[in-house]
Structure formats: structure tokens, C-alpha cells
C-alpha positions as CSV (number, residue, x, y, z in Angstrom):
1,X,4.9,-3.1,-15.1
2,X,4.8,-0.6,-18.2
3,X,4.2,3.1,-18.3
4,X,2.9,6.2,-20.3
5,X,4.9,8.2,-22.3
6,X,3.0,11.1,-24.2
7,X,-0.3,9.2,-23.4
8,X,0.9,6.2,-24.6
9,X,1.4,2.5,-23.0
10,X,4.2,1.0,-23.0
11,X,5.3,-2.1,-21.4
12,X,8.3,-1.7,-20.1
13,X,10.2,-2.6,-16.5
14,X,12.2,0.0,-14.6
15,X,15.1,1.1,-15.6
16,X,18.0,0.4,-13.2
17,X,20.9,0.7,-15.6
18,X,20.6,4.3,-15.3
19,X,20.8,3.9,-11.5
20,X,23.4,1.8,-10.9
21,X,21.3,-1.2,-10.2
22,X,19.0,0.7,-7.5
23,X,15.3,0.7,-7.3
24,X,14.0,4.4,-7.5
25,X,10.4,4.8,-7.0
26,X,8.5,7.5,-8.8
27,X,6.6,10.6,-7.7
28,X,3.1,10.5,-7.5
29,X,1.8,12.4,-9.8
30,X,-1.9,13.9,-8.8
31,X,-1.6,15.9,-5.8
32,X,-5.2,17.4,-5.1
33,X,-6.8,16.9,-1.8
34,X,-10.8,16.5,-0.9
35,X,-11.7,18.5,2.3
36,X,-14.4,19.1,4.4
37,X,-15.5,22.5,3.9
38,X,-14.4,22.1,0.0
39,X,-11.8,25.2,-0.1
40,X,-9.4,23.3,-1.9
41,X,-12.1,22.4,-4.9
42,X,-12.9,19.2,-3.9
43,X,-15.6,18.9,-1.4
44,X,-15.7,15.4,1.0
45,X,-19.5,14.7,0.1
46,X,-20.7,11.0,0.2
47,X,-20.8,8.7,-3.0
48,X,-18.7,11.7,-5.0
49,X,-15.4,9.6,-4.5
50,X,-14.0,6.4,-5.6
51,X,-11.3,3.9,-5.2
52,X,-9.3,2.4,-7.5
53,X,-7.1,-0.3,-5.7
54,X,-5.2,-3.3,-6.0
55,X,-5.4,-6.1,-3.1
56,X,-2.1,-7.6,-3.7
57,X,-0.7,-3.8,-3.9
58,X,0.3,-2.4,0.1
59,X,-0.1,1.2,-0.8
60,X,-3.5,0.8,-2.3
61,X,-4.0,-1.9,0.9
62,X,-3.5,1.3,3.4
63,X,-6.7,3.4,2.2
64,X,-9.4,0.4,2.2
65,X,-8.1,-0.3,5.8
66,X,-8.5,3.4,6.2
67,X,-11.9,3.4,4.5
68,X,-13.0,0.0,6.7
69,X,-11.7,1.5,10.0
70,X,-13.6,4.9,9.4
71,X,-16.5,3.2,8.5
72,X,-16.3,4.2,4.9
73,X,-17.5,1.8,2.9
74,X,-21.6,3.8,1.6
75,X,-19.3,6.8,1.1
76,X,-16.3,6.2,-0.5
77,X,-17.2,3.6,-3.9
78,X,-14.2,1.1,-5.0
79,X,-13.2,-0.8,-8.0
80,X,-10.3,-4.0,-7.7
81,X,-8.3,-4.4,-10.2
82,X,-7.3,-7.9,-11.1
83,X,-4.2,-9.8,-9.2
84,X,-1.9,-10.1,-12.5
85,X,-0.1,-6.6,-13.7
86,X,1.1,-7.9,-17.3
87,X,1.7,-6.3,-20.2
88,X,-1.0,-3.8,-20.1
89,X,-0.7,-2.9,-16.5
90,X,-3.4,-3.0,-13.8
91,X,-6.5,-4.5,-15.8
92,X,-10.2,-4.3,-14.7
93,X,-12.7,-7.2,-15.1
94,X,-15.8,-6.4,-16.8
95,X,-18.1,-4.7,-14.7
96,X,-15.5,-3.9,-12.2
97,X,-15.3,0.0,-13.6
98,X,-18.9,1.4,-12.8
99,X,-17.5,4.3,-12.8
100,X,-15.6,5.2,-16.2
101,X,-16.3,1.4,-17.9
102,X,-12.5,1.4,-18.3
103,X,-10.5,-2.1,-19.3
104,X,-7.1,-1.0,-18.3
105,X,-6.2,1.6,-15.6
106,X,-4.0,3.6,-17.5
107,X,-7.0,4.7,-19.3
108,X,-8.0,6.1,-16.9
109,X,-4.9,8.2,-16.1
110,X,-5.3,9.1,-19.7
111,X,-9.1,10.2,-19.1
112,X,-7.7,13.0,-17.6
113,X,-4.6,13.7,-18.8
114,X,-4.3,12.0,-22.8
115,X,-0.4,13.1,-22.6
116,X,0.3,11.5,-19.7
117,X,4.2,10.1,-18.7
118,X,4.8,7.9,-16.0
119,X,4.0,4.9,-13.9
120,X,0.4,4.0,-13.7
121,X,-0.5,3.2,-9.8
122,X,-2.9,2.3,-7.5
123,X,-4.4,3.7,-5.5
124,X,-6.1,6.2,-7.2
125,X,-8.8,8.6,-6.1
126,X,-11.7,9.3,-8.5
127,X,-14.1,12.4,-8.1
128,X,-17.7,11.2,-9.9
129,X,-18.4,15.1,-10.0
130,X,-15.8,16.4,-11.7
131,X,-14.5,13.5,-13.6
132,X,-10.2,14.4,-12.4
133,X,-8.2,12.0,-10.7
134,X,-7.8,14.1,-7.5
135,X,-4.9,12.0,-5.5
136,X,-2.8,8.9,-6.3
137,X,-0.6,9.0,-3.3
138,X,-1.7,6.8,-0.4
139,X,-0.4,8.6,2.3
140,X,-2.3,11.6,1.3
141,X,-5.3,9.5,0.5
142,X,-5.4,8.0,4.2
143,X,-5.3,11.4,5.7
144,X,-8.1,12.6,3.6
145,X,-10.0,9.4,4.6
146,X,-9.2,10.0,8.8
147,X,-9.8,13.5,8.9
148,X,-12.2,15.3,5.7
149,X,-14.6,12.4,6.0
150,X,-16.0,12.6,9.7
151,X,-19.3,13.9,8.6
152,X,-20.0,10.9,6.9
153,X,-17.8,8.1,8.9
154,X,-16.7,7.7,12.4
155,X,-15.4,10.8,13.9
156,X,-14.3,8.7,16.9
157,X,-11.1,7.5,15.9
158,X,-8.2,9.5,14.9
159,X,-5.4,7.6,13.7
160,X,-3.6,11.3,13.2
161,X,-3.9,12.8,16.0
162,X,-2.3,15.7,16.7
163,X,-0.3,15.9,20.1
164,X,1.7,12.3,18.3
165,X,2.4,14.1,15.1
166,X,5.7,14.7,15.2
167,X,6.4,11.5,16.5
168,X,4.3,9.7,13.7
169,X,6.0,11.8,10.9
170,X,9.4,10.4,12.2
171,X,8.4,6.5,12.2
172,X,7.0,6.6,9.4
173,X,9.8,8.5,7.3
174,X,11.8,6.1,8.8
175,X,9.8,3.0,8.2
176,X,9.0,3.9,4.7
177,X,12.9,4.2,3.2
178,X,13.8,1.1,5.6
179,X,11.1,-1.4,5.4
180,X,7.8,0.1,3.0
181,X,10.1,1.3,0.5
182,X,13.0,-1.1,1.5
183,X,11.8,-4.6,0.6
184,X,11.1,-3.6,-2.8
185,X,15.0,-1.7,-3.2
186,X,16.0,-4.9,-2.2
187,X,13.7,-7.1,-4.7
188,X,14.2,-5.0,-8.1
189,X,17.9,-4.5,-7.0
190,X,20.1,-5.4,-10.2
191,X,23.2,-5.2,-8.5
192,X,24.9,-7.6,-5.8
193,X,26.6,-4.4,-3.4
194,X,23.1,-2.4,-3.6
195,X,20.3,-5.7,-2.5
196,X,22.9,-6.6,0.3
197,X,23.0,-2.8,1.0
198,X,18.9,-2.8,1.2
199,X,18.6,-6.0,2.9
200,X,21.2,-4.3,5.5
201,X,19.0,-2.0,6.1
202,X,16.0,-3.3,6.1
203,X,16.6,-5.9,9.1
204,X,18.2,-3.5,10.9
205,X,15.1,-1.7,11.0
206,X,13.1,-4.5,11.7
207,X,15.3,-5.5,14.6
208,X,14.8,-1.8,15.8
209,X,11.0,-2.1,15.1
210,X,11.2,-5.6,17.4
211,X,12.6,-3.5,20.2
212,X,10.4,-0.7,20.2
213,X,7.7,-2.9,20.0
214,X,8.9,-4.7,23.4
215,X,8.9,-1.3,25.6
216,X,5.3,-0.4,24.1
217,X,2.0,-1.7,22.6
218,X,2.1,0.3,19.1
219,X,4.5,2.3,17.3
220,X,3.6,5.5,18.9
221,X,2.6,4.5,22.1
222,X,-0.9,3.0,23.9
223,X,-2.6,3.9,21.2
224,X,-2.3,2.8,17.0
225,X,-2.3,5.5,14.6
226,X,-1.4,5.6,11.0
227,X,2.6,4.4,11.9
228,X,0.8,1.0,12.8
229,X,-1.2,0.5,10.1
230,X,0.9,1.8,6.6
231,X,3.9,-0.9,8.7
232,X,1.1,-3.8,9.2
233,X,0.7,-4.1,5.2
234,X,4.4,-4.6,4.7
235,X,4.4,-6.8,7.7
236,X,0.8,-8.8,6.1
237,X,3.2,-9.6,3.2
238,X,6.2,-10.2,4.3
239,X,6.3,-14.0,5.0
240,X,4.2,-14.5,2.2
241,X,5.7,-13.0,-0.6
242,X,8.9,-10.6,0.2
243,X,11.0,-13.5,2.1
244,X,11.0,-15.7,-0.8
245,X,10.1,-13.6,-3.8
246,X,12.1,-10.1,-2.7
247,X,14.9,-12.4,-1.5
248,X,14.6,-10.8,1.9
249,X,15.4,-14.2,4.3
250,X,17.7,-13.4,7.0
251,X,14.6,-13.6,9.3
252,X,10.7,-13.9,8.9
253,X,8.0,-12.0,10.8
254,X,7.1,-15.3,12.4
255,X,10.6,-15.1,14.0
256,X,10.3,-11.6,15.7
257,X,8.3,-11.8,18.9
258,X,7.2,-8.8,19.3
259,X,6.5,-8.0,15.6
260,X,4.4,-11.4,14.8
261,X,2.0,-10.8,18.1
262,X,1.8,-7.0,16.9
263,X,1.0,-7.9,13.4
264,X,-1.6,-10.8,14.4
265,X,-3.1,-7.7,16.9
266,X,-3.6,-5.5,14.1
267,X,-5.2,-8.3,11.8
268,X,-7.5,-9.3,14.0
269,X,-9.2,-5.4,14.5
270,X,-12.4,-5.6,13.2
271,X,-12.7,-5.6,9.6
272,X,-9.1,-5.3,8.8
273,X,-8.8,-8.9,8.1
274,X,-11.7,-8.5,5.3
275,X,-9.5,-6.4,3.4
276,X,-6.1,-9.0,2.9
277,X,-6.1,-11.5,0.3
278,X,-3.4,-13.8,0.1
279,X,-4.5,-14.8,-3.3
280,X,-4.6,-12.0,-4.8
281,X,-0.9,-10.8,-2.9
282,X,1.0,-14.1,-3.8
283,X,-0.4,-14.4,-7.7
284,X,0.3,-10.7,-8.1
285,X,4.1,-10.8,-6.9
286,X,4.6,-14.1,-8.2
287,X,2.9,-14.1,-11.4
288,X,3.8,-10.7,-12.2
289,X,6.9,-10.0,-11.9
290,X,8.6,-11.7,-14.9
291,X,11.9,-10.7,-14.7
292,X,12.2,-11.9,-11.0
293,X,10.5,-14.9,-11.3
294,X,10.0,-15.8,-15.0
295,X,7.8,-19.2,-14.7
296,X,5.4,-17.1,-12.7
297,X,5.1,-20.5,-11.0
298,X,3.1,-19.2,-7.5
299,X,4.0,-21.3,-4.4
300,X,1.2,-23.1,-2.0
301,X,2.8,-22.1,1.1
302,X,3.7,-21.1,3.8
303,X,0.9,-21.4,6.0
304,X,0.1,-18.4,8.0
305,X,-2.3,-18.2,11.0
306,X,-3.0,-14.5,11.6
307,X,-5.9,-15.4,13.9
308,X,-4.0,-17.3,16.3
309,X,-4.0,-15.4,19.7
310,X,-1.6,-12.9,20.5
311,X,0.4,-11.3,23.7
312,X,0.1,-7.5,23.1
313,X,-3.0,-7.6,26.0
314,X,0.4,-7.8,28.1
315,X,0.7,-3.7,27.7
């Protein structure tokens, strides 16, 4: 996990001497936003945009669910980026950059900007037209992908919808710090007091989650919206990687109830499943992350059956 500074790589982990041994997650940096009618300068128009993405990455996992459930895939183009971030970053196989015929991602963040400082993420949205990286924050990403792209998607769903947004906006502030957001503060944590003070937090919320989840079918009510799906891919990887790997063990998903019914649900929507790779997830966080797990040794289980029926017909 390196970064840019003045347009130039460097491999180099984050910093958490500075923070006291807390993980602090950076800003993203390109803020632009494709709409329909094109007022903000970037017109939703189909085969204009692209994806970069990672399928071990759950922020990058959010807008090809987004782009599956929408009905996305002529429109919106995509490029995968290999499982293994090493010590230049996200890489791109040969051929797997139609678009800029790039090797490594952050050339592409430099294609646009060759002074560039900071992290290099995925996702990142492309526009063909005007050669920019318009957006590399997936929550912004997801709502371009619900709302600009009806014309040329499914304007049927509305995972966004408007009389729920206040109620949306809450769970998912509150399921980003505790769980998104709070598995990694507990797996980079450098410091004993602040992982126990993470983990605290994080199974408190998904206790509350388990609860809520009890009285009502999704997150928001009869109905899922985005609240369901940016939880489901911290949920997909959970048992899989974070238990073990982010030292986040008190419980696993399969031990919630509620939460491991909800999570099977919401794998087994059409297409969703098409878009998780437990390959790709358990190589990237296992082979990755170096200074966490330093063999990079990957391990075969456990076994997971997302498939298996679930209860949430009971609502």
C-alpha cells in the first residue's frame, strides 16, 4: 500500500506513529459528479464511463453491485485490477486497461494530475470523453449509478429513495465509522488500547445491527436500499478475511441469526453473487498486507455456503 507524493510512487504503509496507533483513512480526492441532464460537466451518456475496481476491495465491490443491479453492465465499461496490492500498488494485467493501456493504477491518477499526493484507490470513475478521473469515492459513485443512469439502466429500482433518506443517511453514517470503517481501525491498529477500542465498537454495532435486523426485513425497512448493500460487502468478508486477518473474533457472521440469513438474502439477489470473489478477497488481504501478515501464507478455509437457504421470507 504506497502512495504519491508530487506525482511520484512511493511504497510506503500508513503512518500510525503520528496518530497514536489509529487507523485514519484518507479523503477522496476527485469529487466530480456525472448527471443526467449534464449541468455539472459530465453528462451520464452510455459507453462514456468506466470502472476501475478491485474485487477483493469492499468500496470498489459497492459500485459493480450497483452497476449489476441497475442493469449497467453495456453502459458503464470496467477494468479489475489484480488481487495482490504490492509494492507498486493496484496493478493491471495486460490487456485489462482498454482504456488508458496503463500497468499500474497510480498512473492513472497521474494521467490527470502528474503532481499528484495521496493514496491511490479504487474505485475510480473514468470519463472516455474527457480523459479526467471524475469520482473516486464509492458512495458518490453508487448514487451516480442509482439515479443519473436511468435512461440507460433500470429506472425501476431506487435503492435511494427519497421518503427513507434521512433514515438511510443515519445507518449508514453509523455503519461506516462502526463496522465499514471499523474492521479496518481495528486491523491496522498499532496500539493495544485503540484495536480493543475498535473491536468495542465494532460488535457493539453488530449486535445492534442483529437486533434491528430481528424487528425488520432490511435496514430501512420492507424494502433494501443502499444501507443494505454498502453493510452486505463488509458482511461478504467478514468470516472470510476480517475474523482472522483484522483480528476481529469475538463473534462471526455465521454466529448472528439474523445477520447470516440477511447476508445469504442479499447474496442470493440476482447477479449479486457474480460480483464476489473469494479468491481474489482472501489473496488480496492475506497476501497483501505484509506487515500484518508477513508470510502472506493465504488460508484454505473456512468454508462458506452463501447459497444455503435463508429465513428473511419470515417478514
Amino acid at each position: 500500500m504506497g502512495l504519491l507524493i508530487d506525482g511520484r510512487w512511493h511504497d510506503q504503509w500508513y503512518d500510525t506513529k503520528s496518530t497514536g496507533g489509529a487507523f485514519k483513512r484518507q479523503e477522496s480526492a476527485f469529487r466530480n459528479q456525472v448527471t443526467a441532464d449534464g449541468a455539472s460537466g459530465f453528462k451520464a451518456e452510455p459507453g462514456r464511463y468506466h470502472l476501475y475496481v478491485s474485487l477483493a476491495c469492499p468500496w470498489a465491490h459497492r459500485t459493480l453491485i450497483f452497476r449489476k443491479l441497475k442493469k449497467l453492465d453495456e453502459a458503464v465499461s470496467v477494468s479489475v485490477v489484480e488481487p495482490l496490492m504490492l509494492e507498486n500498488g493496484w496493478e493491471l494485467a495486460p490487456g485489462a486497461d482498454p482504456v488508458n493501456g496503463k500497468r499500474f493504477l497510480y498512473e492513472v491518477y497521474t494521467e490527470v494530475k502528474p503532481d499528484m499526493n495521496g493514496r491511490v484507490t479504487v474505485p475510480v470513475l473514468w470519463d472516455k470523453q474527457k480523459r479526467t478521473i471524475v469520482n473516486n469515492e464509492s458512495a458518490e459513485i453508487i448514487r451516480m449509478l442509482n439515479t443519473e443512469f436511468n435512461a440507460f439502466g433500470d429506472p425501476s429500482v431506487d435503492y435511494y429513495p427519497a421518503d427513507l433518506r434521512g433514515e438511510i443517511d443515519e445507518i449508514n453514517a453509523y455503519v461506516y465509522d462502526r463496522v465499514n470503517n471499523g474492521v479496518y481501525k481495528a486491523g491496522f491498529a498499532t496500539d493495544q488500547a485503540v484495536y480493543e477500542r475498535a473491536f468495542d465498537q465494532l460488535f457493539e454495532a453488530l449486535d445492534t445491527l442483529e437486533d434491528r435486523l430481528g424487528r425488520r426485513r432490511y435496514l430501512a425497512g420492507d424494502r433494501q436500499t443502499e444501507a443494505d448493500w454498502r453493510l452486505f460487502t463488509t458482511l461478504i468478508r467478514f468470516d472470510a478475511v476480517y475474523v482472522g486477518h483484522f483480528k476481529c473474533n469475538l463473534r462471526r457472521i455465521e454466529d448472528y441469526p439474523n445477520l447470516s440469513n440477511y447476508l445469504r438474502e442479499l447474496y442470493q439477489v440476482d447477479g449479486v453473487a457474480e460480483t464476489v470473489s473469494f479468491d481474489h478477497i482472501k489473496r488480496h488481504y492475506y497476501g497483501s498486507h505484509k506487515t500484518i501478515n508477513p508470510t502472506g501464507i493465504v488460508p484454505k478455509g473456512p468454508a462458506l455456503d452463501h447459497g444455503a437457504p435463508h429465513d428473511r421470507g419470515r417478514f
